[in-house]
Each structure stands twice: as C-alpha cells, then as structure tokens.
Residue frames relative to the residue before (quaternion, step in Angstrom):
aa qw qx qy qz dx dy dz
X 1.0000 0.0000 0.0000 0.0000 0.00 0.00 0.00
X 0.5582 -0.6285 0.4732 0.2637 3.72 -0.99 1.11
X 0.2036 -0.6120 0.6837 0.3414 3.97 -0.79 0.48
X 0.7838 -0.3639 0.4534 0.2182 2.70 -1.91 0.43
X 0.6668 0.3908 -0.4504 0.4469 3.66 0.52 -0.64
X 0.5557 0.6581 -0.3284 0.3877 3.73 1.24 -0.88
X 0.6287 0.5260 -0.1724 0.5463 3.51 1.00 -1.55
X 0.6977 0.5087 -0.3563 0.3570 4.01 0.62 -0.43
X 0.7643 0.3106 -0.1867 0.5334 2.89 1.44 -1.32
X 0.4389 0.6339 -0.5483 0.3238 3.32 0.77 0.83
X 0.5118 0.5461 -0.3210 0.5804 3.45 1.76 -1.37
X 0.7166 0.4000 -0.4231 0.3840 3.80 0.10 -0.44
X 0.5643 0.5366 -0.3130 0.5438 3.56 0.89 -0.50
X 0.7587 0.1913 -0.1832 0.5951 3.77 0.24 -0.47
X 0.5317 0.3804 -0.5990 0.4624 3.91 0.48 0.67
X 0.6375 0.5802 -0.2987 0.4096 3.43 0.93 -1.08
X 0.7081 0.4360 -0.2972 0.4693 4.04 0.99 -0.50
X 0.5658 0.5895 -0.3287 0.4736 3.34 1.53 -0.35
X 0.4504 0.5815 -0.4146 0.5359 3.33 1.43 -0.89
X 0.9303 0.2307 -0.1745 0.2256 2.88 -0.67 -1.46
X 0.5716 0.4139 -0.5945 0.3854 3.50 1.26 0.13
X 0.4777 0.5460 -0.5776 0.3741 4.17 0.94 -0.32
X 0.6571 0.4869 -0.4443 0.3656 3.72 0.37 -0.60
X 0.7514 0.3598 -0.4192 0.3609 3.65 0.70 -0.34
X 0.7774 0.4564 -0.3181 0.2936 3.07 1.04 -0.28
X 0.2337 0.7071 -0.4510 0.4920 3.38 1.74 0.64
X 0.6475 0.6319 -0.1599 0.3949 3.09 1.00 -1.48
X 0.8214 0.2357 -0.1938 0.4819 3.11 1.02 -0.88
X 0.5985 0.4499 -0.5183 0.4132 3.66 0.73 -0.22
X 0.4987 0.5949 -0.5101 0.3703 3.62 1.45 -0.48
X 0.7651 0.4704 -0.1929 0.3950 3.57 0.75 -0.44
X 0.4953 0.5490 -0.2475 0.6260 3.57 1.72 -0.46
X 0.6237 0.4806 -0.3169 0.5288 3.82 1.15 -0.56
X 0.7592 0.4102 -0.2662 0.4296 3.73 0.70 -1.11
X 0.3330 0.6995 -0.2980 0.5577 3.58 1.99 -0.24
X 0.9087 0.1861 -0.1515 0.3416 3.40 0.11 -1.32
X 0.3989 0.5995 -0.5480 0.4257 3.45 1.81 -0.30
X 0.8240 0.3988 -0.2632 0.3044 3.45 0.16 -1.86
X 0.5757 0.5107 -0.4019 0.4961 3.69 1.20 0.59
X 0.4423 0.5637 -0.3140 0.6230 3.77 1.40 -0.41
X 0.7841 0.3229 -0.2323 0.4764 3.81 0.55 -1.20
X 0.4371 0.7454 -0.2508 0.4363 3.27 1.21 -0.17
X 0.7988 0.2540 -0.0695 0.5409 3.50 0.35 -1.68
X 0.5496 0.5516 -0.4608 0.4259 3.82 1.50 -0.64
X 0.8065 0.3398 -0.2352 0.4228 3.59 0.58 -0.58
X 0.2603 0.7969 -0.3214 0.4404 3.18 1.52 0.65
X 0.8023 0.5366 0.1532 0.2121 2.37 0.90 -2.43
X 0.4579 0.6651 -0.1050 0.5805 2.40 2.47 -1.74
X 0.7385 0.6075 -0.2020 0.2115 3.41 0.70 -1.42
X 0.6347 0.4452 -0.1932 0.6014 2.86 1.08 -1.87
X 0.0677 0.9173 -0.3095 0.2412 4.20 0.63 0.06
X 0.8372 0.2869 0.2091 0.4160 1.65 -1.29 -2.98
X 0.6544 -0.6048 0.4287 0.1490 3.31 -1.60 0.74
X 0.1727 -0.8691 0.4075 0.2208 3.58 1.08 1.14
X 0.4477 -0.7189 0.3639 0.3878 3.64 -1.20 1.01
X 0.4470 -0.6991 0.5233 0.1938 3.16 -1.38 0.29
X 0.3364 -0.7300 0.5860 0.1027 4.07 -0.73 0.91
X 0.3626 -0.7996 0.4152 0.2384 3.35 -0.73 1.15
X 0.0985 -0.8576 0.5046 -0.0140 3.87 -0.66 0.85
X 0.6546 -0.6486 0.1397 0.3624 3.12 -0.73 0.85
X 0.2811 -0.7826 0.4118 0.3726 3.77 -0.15 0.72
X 0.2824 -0.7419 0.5491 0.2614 4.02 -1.47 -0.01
X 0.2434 -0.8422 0.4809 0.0125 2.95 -0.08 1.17
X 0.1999 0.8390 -0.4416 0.2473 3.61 -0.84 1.51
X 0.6816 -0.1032 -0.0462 0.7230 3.93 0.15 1.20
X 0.8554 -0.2921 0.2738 0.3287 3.47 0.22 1.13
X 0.7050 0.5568 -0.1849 0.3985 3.81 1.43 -0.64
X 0.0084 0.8509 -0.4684 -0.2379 3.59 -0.05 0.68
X 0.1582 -0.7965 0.5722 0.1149 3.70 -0.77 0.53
X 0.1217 -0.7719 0.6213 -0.0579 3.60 -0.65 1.29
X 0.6328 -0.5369 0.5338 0.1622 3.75 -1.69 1.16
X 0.0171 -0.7561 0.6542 0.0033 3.65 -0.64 0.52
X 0.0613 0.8180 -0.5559 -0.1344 3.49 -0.42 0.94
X 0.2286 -0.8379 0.4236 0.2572 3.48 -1.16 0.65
X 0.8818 -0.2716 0.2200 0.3167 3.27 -1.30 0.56
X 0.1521 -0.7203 0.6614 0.1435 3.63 -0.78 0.72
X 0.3695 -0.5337 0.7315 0.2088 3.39 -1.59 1.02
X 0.4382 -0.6078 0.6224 0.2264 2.72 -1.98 0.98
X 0.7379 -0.5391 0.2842 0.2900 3.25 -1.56 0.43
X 0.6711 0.6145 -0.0840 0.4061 2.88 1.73 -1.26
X 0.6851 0.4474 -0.2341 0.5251 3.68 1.54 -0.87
X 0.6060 -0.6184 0.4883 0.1093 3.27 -1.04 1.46
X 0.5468 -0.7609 0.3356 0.0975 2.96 -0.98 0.56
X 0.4596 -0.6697 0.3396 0.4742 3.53 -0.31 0.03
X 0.5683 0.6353 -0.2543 0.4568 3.46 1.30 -0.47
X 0.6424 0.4714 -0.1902 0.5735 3.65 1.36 -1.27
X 0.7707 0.3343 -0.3671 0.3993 3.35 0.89 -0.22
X 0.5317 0.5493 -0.3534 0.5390 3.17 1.02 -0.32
X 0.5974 0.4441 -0.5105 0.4304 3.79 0.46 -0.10
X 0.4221 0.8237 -0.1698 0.3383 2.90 1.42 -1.78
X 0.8175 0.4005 -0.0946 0.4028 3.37 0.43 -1.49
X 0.5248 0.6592 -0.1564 0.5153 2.99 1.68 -1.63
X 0.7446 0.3373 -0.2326 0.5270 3.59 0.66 -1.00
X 0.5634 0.5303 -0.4849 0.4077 3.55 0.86 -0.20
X 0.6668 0.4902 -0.3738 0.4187 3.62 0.73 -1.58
X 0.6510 0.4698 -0.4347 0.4081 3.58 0.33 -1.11
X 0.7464 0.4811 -0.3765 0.2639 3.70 0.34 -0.75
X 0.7229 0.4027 -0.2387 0.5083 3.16 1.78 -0.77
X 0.5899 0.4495 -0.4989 0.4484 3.35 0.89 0.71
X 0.5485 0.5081 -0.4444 0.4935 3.41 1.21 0.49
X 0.7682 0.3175 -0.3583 0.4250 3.41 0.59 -0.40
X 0.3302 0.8381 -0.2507 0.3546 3.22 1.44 0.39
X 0.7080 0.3457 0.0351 0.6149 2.62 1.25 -1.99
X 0.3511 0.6430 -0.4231 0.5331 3.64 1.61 0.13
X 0.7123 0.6477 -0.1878 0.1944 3.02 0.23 -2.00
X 0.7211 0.4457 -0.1653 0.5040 2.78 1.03 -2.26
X 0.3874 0.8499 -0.2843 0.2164 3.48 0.96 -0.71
X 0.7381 0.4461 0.1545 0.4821 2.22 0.51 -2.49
X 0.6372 0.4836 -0.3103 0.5137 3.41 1.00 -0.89
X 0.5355 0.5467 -0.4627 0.4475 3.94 1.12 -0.64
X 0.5758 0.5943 -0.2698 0.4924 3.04 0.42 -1.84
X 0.6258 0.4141 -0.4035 0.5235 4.36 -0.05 -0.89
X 0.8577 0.3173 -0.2387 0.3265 3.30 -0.12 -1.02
X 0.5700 0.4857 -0.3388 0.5695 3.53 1.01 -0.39
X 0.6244 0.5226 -0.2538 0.5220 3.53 1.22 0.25
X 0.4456 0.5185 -0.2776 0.6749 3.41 1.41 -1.00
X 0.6977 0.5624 -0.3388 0.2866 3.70 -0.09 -1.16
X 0.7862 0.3510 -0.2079 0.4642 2.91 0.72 -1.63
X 0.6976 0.5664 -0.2844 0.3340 3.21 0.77 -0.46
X 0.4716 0.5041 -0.4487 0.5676 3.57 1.65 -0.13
X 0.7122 0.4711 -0.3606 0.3753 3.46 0.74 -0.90
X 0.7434 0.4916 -0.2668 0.3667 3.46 0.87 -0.11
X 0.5286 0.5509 -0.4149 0.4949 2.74 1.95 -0.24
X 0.4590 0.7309 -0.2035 0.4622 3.64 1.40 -0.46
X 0.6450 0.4880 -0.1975 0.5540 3.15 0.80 -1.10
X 0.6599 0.4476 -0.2804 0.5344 3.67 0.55 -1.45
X 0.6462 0.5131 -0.3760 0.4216 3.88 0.08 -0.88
X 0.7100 0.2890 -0.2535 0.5900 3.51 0.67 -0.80
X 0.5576 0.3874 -0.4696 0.5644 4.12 0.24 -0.15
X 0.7211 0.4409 -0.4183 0.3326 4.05 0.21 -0.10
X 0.6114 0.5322 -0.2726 0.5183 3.10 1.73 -1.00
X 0.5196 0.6598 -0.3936 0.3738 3.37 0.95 -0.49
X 0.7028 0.4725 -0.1742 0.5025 3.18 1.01 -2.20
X 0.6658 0.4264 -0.4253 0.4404 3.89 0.39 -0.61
X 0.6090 0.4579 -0.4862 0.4278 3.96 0.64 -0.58
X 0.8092 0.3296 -0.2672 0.4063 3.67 0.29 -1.35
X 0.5206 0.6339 -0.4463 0.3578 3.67 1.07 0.58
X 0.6064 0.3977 -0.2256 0.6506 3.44 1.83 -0.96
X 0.6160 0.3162 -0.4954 0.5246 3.93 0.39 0.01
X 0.7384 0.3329 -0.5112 0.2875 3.67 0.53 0.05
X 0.4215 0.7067 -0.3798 0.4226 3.15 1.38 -0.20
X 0.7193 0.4509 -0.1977 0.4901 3.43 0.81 -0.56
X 0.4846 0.6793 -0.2757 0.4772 3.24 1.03 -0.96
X 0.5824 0.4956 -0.1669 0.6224 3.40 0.82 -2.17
X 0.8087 0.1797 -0.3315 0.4516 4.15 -0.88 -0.47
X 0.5790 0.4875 -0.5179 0.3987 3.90 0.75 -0.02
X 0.6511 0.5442 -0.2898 0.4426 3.24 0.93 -1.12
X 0.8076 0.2560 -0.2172 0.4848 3.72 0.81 -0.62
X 0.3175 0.5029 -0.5876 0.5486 3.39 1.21 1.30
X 0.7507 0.4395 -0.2744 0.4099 3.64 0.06 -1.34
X 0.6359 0.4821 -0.3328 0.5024 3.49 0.94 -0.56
X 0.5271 0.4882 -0.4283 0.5481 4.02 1.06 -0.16
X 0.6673 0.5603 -0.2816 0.4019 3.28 0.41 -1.72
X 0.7256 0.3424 -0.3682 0.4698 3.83 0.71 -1.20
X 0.5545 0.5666 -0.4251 0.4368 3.88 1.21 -0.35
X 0.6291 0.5904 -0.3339 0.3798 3.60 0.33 -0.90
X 0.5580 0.6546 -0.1539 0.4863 3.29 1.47 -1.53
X 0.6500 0.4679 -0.2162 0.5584 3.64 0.25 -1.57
X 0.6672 0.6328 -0.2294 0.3190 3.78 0.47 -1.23
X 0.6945 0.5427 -0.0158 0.4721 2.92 1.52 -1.61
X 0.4720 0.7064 -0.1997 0.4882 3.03 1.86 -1.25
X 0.7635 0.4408 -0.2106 0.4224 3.30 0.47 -1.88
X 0.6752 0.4593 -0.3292 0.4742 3.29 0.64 -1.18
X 0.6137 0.5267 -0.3286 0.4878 3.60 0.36 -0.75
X 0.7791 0.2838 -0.2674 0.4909 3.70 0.09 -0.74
X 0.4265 0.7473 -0.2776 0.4272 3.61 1.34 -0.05
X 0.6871 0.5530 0.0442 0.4692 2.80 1.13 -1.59
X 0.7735 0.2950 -0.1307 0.5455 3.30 1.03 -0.99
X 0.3684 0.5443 -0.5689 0.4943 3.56 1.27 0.13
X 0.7834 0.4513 -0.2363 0.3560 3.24 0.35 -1.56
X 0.4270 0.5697 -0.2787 0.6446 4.09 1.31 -0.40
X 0.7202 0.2901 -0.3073 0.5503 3.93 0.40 -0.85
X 0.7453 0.4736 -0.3289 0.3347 3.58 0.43 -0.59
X 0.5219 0.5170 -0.3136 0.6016 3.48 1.47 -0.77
X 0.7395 0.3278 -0.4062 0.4251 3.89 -0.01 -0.54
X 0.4886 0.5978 -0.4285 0.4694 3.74 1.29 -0.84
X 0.6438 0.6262 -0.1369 0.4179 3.66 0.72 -1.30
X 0.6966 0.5291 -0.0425 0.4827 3.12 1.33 -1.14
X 0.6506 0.3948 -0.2008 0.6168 3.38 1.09 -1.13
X 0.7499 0.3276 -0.4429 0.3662 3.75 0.40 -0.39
X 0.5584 0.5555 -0.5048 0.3533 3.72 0.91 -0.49
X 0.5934 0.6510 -0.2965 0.3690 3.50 1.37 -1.21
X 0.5300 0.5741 -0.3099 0.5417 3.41 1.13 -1.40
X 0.7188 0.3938 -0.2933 0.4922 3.76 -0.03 -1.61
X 0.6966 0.4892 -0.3627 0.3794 3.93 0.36 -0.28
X 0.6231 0.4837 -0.2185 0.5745 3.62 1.43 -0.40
X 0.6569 0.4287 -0.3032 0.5411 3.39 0.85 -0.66
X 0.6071 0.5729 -0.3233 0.4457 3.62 1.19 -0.62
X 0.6685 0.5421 -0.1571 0.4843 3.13 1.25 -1.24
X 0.4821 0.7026 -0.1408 0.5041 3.48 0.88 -0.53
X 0.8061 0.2780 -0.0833 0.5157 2.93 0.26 -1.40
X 0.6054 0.4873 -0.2603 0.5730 3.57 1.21 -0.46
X 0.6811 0.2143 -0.4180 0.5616 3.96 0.52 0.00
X 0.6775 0.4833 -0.5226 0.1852 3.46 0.39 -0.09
X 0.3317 0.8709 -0.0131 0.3624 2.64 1.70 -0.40
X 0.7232 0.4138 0.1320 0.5370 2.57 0.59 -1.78
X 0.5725 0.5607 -0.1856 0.5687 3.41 1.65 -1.30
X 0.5757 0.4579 -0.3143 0.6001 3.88 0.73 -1.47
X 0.6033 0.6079 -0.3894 0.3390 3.93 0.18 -0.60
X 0.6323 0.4509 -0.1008 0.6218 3.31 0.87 -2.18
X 0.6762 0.4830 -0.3251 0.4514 4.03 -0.16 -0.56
X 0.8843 0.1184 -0.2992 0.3383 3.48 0.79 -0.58
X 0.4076 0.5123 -0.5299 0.5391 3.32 1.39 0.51
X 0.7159 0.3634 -0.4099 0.4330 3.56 -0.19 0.00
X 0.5249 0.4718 -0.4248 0.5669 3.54 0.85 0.03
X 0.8450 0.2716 -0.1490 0.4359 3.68 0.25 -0.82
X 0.4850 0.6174 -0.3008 0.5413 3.64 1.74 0.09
C-alpha cells in the first residue's frame, strides 16, 4: 500500500498534467477562435460582394418593334476565392470542433478541480499528520528522559543493595565472630568454676 507522502505526490503529478494539457488546449481554441473570426470575416465580405450591382459592358443592342434588348454579362469568380458554401462548411467544421474541445475543456476543468479538492484536502490531512508527529515526538522525548531517570533511580537502588548487603555480610561476620569469642568465654569460664568448684569440694572434704 502507497504512504501517503507517495499518494500526494502523485495528485501533484497529475494536477500538474492537467495544467498543462488545459494550457494546450486554451492554446488551441485560442486559435480555432482566430480561424473562425477570419472565416466570419471572410463570408461577410463575400456576402457584401455577391450584393453589389455587378458592372455591366456595353453590347450590341437588337433592335425590333421599337424594343431594344441588350446582353448583361455576369461576373467571373476567381479561382482562388472560396466560396460561400466552403466556408460555411468550413465554419460548421470549426464550431463542431470547438464544441468538442469545449466539452473536453469543461471536462478537464472538472477533473482540475476535483483535483484542487483533493489536494487541499491532503494538504489538510498532512498539516494535521505533522501536528500529530511533533506532539508524539515531545511525549516521546519525555517518555525517553522518564525512562532514563527510572533507569538511574533503579541503578542507584541496586548500588544501595550492594553496599547494604555488603555490609551485612560484614554485620553477620562480626556477630558470627562475636558469638564464638563469647562461646570461648563461657566455656573458659566454666571450666574455671568448675574448677575452682573441684578445688572447694576437696578441701572441705579433707578440712
């Protein structure tokens, strides 16, 4: 599954082709428009033409009961000037084309915004996923010096331990030390009143 940072710059990558295909096609209806003016300006002066009252060339007249009847020739189109028909297809094919790239356009222009969209919303998203990351960076940060207080504190402890159980070896060994000199003093003693006793017992027997 894409992360998000992957998924953003993808939307930025495919707003950024949408741009640039709207830029060509600006480009071109900007040019399909200047197409159809100078075809509009075209057929108006066409239009103007075929009018005007075309001149006439004098010819010989026939004269008969009084009536004079005279040749009117008309005008020759040049080879080169387009019709009124050729433009008007002309034109026809222009509108149709620019109501297709129109309907591109508007398309595309959905498609832009529904981009724009998502992409505010992701920029959204990200603003809150940073705020997130800065909060749970200072609670770990803290987290991290609590943990390496408690980890002194359990050292300091252990430390205390040693010395403390140190201490009482040495407390057990002095009282161990203690009880036998004591022991060896009673047994001394002891032996000296019995003594002493066996002493008294036989002078008083023999006294």
């Amino acid at each position: 599954m894409a992360s998000w940072t992957e998924q953003y710059l993808a939307t930025l990558r495919a707003r950024d082709q949408v741009e640039k295909a709207n830029l060509d096609l600006y480009d071109y209806c900007t040019k399909l428009a200047d197409a159809k003016a100078e075809l509009q300006k075209k057929a108006t002066v066409q239009a103007q033409a075929d009018d005007e009252e075309p001149p006439t060339s004098p010819q010989p007249s026939i004269r008969g009961m009084g009536i004079g009847l005279r040749r009117v020739a008309s005008p020759a189109l040049r080879p080169d000037s387009p019709t009124i028909a050729q433009i008007r297809q002309d034109l026809a094919k222009a509108q149709q084309e620019r109501a297709e790239l129109q309907s591109r356009l508007d398309s595309m222009s959905r498609e832009l915004d529904g981009l724009k969209a998502k992409t505010r919303s992701d920029s959204r998203s990200i603003a809150q996923l940073n705020s997130n990351l800065a909060q749970l960076t200072i609670k770990l940060r803290d987290r991290d010096e609590e943990l390496r207080g408690k980890a002194k504190l359990i050292e300091n402890v252990q430390d205390e331990n040693v010395t403390l159980n140190l201490q009482l070896n040495m407390v057990e060994e002095r009282s161990e030390k203690l009880k036998k000199e004591n022991k060896e003093l009673i047994d001394r003693w002891m032996a000296r009143m019995g003594k002493e006793a066996d002493h008294m017992n036989e002078a008083h027997r023999f006294g």
